[in-house]
C-alpha positions as CSV (number, residue, x, y, z in Angstrom):
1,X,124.1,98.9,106.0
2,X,125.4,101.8,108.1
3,X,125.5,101.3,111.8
4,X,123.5,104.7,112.2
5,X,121.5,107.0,109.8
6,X,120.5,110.2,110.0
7,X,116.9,111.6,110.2
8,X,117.6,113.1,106.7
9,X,119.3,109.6,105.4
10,X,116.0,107.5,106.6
11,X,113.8,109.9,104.9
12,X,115.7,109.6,101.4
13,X,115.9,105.7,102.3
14,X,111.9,105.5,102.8
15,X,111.3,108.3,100.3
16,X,109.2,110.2,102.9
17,X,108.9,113.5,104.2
18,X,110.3,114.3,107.9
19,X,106.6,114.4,109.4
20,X,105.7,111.4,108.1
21,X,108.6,109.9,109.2
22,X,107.9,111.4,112.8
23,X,103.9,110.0,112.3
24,X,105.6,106.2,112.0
25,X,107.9,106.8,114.4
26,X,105.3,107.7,117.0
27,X,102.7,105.1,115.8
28,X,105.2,102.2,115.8
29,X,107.1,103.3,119.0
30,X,110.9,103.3,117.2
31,X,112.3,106.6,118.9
32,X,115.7,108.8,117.3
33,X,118.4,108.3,119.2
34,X,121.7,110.5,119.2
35,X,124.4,109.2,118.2
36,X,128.6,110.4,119.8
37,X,128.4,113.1,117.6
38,X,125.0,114.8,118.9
39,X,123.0,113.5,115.7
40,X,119.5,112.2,115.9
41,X,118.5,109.3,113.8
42,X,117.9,105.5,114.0
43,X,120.1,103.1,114.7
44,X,120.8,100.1,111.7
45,X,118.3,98.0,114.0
46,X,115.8,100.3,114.4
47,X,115.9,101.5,110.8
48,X,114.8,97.8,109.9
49,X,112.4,97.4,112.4
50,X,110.6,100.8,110.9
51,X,111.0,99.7,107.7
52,X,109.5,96.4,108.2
53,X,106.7,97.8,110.0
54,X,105.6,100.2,107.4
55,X,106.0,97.7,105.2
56,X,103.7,95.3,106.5
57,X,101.2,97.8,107.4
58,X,100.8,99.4,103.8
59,X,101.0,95.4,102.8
60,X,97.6,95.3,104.9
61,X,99.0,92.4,106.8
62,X,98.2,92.1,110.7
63,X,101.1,89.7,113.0
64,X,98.7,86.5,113.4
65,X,98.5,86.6,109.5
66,X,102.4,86.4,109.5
67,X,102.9,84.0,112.3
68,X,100.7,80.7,111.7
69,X,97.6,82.8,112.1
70,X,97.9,83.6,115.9
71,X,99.2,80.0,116.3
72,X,102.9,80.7,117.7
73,X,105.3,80.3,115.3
74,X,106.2,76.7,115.8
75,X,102.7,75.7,114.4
């Protein structure tokens, strides 16, 4: 993976349009940033937190399901 990707570069990556992109970026809270250059777009770390995110959503899944079902996740 690439230290930083473009807006353009996560919407080929997701396969999304750049509204929806926006729409998950709002809902989930992961904000562009701009890189030296004056380029907005996600860091590596945030591109993975998005993408795991969305993923898990469409999945249907909810964060107790994944963690020991609310039960910390050293249960």
């Amino acid at each position: 993976m690439k230290d930083f990707y473009i807006i353009t570069e996560v919407c080929e990556l997701f396969e999304v349009n750049m509204q929806k992109l926006r729409q998950y970026s709002e809902q989930y809270d992961v904000q562009p940033q701009q890189d030296q250059m004056g380029r907005w777009g996600f860091s590596k770390v945030h591109v993975r937190k998005l993408h795991n995110t969305i993923y898990k959503a469409e999945r249907g899944c909810c964060k107790n399901e994944i963690i020991g079902r609310g039960k910390g996740p050293w249960a």
